[in-house]
PASEBA-1860 file (N, C-alpha, C; in nm, 3 decimals):
! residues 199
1> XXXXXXXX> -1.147/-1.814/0.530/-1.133/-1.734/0.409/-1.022/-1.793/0.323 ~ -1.046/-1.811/0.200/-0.927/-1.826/0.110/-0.829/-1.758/0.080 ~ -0.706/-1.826/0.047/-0.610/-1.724/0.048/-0.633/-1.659/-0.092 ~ -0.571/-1.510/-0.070/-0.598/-1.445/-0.204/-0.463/-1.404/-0.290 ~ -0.530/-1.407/-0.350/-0.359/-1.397/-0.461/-0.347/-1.229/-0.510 ~ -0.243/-1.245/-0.559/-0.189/-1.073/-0.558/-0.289/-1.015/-0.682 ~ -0.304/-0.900/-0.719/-0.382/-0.868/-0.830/-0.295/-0.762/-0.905 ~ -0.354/-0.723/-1.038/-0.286/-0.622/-1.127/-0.302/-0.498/-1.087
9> XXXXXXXX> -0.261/-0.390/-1.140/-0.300/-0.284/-1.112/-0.465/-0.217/-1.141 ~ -0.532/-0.293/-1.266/-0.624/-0.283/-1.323/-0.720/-0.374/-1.272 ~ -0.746/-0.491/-1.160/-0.765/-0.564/-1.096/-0.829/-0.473/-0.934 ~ -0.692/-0.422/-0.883/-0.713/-0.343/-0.810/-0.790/-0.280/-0.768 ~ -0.772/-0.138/-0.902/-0.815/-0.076/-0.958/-1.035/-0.082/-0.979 ~ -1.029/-0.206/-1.022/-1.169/-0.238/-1.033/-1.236/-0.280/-0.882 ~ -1.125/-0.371/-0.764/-1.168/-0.377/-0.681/-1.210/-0.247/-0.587 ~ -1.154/-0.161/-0.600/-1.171/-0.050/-0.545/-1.322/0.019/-0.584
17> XXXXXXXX> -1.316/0.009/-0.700/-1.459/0.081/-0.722/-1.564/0.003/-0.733 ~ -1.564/-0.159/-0.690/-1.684/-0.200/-0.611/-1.666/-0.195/-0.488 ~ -1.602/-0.183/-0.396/-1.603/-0.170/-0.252/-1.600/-0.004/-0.233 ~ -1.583/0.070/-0.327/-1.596/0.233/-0.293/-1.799/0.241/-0.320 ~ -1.854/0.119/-0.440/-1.973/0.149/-0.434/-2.038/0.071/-0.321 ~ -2.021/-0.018/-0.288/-2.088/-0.065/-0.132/-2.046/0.010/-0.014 ~ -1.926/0.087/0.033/-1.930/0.188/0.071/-2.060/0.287/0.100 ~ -2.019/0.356/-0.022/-2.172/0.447/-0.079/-2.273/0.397/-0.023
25> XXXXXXXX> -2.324/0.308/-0.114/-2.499/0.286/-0.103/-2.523/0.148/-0.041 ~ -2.424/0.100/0.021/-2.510/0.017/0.130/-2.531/-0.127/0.056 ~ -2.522/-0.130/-0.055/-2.557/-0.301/-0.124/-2.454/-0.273/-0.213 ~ -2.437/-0.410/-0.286/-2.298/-0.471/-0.429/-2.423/-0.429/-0.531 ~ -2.341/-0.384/-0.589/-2.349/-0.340/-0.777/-2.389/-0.427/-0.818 ~ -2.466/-0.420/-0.937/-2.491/-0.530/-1.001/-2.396/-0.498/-1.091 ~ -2.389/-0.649/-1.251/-2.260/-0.638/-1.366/-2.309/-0.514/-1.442 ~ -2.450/-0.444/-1.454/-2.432/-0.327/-1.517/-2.409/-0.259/-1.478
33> XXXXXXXX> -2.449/-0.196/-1.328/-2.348/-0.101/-1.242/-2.217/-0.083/-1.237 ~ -2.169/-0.235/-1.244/-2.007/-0.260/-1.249/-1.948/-0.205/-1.378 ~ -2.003/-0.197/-1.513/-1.970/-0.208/-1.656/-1.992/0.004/-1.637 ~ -2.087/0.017/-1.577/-2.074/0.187/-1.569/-1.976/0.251/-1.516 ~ -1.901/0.168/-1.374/-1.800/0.203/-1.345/-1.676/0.207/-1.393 ~ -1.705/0.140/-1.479/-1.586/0.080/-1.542/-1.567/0.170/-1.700 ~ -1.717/0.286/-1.724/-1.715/0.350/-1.837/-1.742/0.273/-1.972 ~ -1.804/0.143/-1.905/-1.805/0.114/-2.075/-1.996/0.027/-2.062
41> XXXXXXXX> -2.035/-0.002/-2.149/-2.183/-0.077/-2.179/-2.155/-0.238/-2.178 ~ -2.054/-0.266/-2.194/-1.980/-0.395/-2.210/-2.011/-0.496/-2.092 ~ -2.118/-0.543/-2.047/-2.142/-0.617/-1.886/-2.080/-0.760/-1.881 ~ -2.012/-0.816/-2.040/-1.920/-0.929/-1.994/-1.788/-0.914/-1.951 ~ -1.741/-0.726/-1.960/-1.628/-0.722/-1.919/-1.618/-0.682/-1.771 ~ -1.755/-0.629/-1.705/-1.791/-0.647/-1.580/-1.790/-0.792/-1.550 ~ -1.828/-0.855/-1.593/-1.883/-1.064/-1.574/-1.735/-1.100/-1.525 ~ -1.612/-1.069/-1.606/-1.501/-1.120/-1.653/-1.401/-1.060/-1.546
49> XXXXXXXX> -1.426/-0.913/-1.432/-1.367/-0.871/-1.367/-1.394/-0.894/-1.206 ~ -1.530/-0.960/-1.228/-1.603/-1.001/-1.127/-1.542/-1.117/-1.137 ~ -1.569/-1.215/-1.197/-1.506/-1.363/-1.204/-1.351/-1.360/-1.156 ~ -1.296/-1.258/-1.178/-1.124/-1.285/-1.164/-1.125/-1.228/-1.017 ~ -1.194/-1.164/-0.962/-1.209/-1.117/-0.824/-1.216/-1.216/-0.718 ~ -1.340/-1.316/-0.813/-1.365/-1.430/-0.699/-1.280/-1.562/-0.698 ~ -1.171/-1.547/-0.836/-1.113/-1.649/-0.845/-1.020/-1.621/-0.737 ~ -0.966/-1.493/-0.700/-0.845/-1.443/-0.635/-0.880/-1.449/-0.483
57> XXXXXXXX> -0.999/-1.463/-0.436/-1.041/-1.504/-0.365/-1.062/-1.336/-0.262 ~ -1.135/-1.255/-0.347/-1.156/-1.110/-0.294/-1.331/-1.064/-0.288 ~ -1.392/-1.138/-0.399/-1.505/-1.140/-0.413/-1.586/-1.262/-0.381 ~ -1.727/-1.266/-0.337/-1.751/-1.402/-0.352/-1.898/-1.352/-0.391 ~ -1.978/-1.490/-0.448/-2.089/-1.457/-0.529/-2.214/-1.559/-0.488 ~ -2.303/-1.482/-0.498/-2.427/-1.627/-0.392/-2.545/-1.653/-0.553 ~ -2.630/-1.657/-0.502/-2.737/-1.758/-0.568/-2.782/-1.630/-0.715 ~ -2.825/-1.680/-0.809/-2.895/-1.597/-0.925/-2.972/-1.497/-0.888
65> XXXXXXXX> -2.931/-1.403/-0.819/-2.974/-1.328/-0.817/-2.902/-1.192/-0.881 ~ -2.987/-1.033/-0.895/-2.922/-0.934/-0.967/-2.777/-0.894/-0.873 ~ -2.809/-0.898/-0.731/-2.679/-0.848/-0.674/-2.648/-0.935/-0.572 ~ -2.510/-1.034/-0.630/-2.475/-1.110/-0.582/-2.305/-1.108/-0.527 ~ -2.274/-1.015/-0.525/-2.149/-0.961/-0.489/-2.111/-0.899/-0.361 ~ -2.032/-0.958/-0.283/-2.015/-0.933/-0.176/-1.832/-0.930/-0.167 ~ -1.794/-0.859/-0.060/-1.628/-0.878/-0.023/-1.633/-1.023/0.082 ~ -1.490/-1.062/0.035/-1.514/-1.129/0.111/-1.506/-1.137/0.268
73> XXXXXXXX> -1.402/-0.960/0.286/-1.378/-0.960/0.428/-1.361/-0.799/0.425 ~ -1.435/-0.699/0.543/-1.406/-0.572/0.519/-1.246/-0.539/0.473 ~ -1.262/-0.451/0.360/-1.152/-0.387/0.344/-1.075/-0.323/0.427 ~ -0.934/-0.287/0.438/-0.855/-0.232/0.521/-0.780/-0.073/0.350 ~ -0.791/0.008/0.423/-0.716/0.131/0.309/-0.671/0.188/0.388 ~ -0.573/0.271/0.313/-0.507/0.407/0.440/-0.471/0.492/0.311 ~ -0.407/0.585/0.367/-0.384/0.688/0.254/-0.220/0.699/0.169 ~ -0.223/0.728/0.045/-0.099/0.775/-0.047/-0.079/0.908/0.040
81> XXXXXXXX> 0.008/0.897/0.090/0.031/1.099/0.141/0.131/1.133/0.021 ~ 0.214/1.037/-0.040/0.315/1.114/-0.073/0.457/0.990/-0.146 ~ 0.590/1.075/-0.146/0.686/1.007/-0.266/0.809/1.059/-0.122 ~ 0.837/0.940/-0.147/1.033/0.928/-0.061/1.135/0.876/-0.119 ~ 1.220/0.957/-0.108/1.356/0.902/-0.154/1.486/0.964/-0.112 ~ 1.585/0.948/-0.153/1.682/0.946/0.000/1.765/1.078/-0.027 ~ 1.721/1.208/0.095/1.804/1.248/0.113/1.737/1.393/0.044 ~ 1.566/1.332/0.055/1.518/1.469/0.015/1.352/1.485/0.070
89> XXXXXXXX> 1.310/1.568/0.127/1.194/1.589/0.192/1.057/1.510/0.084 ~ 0.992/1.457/0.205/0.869/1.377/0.123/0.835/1.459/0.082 ~ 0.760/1.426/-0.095/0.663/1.487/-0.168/0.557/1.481/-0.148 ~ 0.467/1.573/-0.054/0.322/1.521/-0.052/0.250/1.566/-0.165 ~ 0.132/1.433/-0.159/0.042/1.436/-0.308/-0.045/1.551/-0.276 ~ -0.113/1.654/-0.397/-0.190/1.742/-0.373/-0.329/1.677/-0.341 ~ -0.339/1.547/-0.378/-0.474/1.464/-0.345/-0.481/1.358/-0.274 ~ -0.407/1.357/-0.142/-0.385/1.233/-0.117/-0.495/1.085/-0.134
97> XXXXXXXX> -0.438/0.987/-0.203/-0.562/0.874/-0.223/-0.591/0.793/-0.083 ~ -0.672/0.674/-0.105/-0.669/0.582/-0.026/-0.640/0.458/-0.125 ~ -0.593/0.364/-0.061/-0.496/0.263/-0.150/-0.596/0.146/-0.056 ~ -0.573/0.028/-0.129/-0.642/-0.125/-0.061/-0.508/-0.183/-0.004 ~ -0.540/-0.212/0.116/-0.375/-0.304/0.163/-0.433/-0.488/0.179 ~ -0.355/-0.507/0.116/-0.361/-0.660/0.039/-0.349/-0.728/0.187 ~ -0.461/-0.813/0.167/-0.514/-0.917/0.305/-0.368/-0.956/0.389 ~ -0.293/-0.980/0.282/-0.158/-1.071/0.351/-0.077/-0.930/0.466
105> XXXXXXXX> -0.075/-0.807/0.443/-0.047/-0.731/0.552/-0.139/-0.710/0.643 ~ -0.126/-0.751/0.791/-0.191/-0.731/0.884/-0.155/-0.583/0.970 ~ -0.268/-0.492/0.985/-0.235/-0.351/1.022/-0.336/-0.380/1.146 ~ -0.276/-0.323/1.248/-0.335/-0.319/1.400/-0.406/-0.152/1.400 ~ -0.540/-0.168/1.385/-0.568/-0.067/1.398/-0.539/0.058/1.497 ~ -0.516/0.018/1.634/-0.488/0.082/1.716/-0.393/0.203/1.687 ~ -0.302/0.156/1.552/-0.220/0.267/1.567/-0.252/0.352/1.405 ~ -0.193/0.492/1.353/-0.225/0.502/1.249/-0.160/0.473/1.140
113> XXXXXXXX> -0.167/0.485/1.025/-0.115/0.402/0.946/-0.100/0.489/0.805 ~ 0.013/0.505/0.667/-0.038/0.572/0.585/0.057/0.483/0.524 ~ 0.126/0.552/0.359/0.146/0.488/0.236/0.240/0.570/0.235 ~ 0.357/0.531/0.131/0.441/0.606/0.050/0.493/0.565/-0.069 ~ 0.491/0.642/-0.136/0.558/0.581/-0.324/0.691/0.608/-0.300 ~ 0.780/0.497/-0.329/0.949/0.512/-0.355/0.982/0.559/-0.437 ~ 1.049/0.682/-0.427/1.161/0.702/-0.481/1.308/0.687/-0.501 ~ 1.411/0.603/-0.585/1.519/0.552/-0.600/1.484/0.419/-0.555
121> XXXXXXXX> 1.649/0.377/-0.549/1.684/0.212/-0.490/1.799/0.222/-0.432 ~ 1.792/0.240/-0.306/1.888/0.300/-0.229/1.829/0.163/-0.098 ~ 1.736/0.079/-0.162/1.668/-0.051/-0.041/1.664/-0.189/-0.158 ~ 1.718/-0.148/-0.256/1.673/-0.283/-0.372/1.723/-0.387/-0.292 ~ 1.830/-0.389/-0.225/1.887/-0.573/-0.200/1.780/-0.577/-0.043 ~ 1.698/-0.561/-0.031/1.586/-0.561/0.076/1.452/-0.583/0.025 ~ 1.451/-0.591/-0.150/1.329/-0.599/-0.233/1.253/-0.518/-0.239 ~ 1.281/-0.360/-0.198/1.252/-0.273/-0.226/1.288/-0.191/-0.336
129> XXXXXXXX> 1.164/-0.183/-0.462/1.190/-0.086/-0.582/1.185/0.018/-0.594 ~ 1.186/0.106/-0.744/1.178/0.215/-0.713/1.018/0.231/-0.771 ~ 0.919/0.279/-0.745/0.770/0.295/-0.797/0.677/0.218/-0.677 ~ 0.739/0.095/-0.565/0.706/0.096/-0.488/0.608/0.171/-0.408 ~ 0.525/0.058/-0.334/0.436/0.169/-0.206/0.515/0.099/-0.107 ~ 0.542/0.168/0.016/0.567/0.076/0.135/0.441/0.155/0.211 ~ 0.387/0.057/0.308/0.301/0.071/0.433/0.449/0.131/0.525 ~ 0.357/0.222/0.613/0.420/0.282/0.770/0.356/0.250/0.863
137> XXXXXXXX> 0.359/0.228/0.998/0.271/0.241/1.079/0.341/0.386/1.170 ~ 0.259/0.522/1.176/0.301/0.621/1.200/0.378/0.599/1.377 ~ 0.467/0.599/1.435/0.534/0.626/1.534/0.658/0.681/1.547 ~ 0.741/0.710/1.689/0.812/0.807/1.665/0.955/0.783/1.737 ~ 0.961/0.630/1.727/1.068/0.531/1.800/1.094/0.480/1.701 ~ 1.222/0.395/1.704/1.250/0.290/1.673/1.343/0.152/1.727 ~ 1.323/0.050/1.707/1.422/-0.055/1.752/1.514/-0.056/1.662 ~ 1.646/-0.142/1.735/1.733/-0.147/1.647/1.739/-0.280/1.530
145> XXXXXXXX> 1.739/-0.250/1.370/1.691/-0.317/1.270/1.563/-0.302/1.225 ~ 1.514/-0.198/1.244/1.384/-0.124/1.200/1.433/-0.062/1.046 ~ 1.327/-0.075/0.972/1.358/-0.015/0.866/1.219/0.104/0.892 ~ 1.287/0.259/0.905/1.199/0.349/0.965/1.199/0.459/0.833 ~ 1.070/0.533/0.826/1.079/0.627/0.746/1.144/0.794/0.882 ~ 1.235/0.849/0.799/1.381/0.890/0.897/1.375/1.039/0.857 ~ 1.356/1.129/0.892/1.367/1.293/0.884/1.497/1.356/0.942 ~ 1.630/1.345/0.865/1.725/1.416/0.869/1.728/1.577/0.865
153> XXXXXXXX> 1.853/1.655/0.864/1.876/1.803/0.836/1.895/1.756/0.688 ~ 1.928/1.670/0.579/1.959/1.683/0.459/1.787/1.636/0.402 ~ 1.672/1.580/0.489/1.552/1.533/0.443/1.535/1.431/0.483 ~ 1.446/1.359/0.396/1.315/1.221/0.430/1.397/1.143/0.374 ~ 1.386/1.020/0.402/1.410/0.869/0.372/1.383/0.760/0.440 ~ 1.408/0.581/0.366/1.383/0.504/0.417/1.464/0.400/0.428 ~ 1.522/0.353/0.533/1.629/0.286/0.624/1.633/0.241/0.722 ~ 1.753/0.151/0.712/1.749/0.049/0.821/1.779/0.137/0.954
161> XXXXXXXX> 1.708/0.154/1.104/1.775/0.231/1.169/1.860/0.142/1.266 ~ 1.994/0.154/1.301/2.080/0.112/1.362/2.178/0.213/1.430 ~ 2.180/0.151/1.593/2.260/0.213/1.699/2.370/0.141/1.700 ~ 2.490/0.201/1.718/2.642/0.119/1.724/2.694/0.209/1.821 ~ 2.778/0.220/1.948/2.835/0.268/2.049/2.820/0.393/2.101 ~ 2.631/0.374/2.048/2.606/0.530/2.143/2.596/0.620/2.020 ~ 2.610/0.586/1.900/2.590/0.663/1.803/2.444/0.589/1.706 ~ 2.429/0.686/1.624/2.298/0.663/1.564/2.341/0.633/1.384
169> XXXXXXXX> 2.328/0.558/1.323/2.304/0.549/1.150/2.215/0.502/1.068 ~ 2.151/0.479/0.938/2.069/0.475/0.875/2.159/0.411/0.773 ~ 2.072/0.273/0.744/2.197/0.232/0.651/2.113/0.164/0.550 ~ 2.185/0.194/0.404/2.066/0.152/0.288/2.083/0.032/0.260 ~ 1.995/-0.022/0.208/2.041/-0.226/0.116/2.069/-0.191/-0.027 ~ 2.187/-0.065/-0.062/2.219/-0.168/-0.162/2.349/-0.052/-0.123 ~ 2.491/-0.156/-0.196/2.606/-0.099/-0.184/2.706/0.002/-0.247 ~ 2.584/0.065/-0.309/2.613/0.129/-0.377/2.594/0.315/-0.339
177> XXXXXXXX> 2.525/0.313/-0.205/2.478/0.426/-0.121/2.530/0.430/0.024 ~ 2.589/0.523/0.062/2.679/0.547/0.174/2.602/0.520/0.309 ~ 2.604/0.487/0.414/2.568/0.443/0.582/2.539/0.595/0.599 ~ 2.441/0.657/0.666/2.416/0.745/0.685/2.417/0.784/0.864 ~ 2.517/0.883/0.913/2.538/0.896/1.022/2.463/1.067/1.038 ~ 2.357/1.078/1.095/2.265/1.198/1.064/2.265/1.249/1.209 ~ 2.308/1.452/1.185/2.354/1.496/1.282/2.220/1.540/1.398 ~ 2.088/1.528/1.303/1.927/1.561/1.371/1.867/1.420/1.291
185> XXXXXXXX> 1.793/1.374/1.397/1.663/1.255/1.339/1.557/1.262/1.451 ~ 1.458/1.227/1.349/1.370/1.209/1.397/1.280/1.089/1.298 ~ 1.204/1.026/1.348/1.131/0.914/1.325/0.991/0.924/1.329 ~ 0.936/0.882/1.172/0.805/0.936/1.114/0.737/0.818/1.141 ~ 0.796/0.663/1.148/0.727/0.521/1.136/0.799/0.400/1.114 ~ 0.732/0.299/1.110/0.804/0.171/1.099/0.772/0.163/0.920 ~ 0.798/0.064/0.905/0.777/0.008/0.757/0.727/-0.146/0.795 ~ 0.609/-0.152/0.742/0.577/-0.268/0.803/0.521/-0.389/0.691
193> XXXXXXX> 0.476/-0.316/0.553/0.467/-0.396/0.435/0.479/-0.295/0.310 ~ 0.481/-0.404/0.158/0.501/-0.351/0.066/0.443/-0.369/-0.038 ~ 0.358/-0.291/-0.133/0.286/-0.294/-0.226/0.381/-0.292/-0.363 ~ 0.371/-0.395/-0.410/0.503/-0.402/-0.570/0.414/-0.336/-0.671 ~ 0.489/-0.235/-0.731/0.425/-0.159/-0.838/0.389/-0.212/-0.951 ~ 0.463/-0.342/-0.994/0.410/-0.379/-1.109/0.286/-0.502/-1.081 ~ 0.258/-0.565/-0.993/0.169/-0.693/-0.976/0.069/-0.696/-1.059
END
């Protein structure tokens, strides 16, 4: 398989609702199916979203025929539950979505897996923003240098977890937010990749 390159939000966005219609009904859309999904009559701007799919190496396309669209490898999604940020209980979404996790994160199915939108930058010098998704993989451990999503008595957040002499802290990447020494924890997941909000 080729490697695939990152996509826009509107990219995405379109990939999703051809793999939500093969889903469905079992075969690829054709470009006017695609141009309906897309709300408009326009089938070169289907042509043009299809083409950038397969340049990115997400779609691939076979012989002249009407439906020639295929993925190139089953999709992997998990769900948006919700918004974190430090030092206050996750926001869960009233709808939670399902999101596409970009080929380059590898998720072991075995375990479960969900999404979260960042709130603050209390992780920026770790390349974590604020509008961010990070991937979790749901468990209820951690090693030490885990960056874990963390359920304090003050709330939810996401941090490095680190043990020092028998004691427990949570410590942010940027220096501008205090080491967090938390008197109850508990551990929601790992952090295991990251979806950049603007791509």
């Amino acid at each position: 398989m080729q490697n695939q390159k990152p996509l826009t939000k509107r990219r995405k966005e379109v990939l999703t609702l051809i793999l939500k219609f093969i889903a469905e009904k079992g075969y690829s859309p054709s470009l006017r199916e695609i141009a309906g999904l897309l709300n408009t009559k326009n089938v070169s701007t289907a042509q043009y979203f299809v083409n950038e799919l397969h340049a990115r190496g997400y779609l691939k396309k076979g012989s002249r025929q009407e439906r020639v669209i295929t993925p190139v490898s089953k999709p992997t999604t998990v769900q948006l539950l919700g918004m974190i940020s430090a030092g206050a209980p996750i926001e869960p979404l009233e709808n939670p979505e399902e999101i596409l996790v970009p080929s380059n994160i590898k998720i072991n199915e075995r375990y479960p897996h969900y999404a979260l939108k960042i709130k603050g930058d209390s992780m920026i010098d770790m390349g974590i923003l604020d509008n961010d998704i990070v991937l979790v993989r749901h468990q209820l451990t951690a090693d030490n240098g885990d960056v874990v999503v963390a359920i304090t008595e003050k709330g939810a957040t996401l941090k490095v977890f680190r043990r020092k002499g028998g004691k427990i802290f949570l410590e942010p990447r940027n220096k501008n937010y205090p080491i967090i020494s938390p008197k109850r924890l508990e551990i929601r997941g790992r952090f295991i990749g990251l979806i950049r909000s603007n791509i």
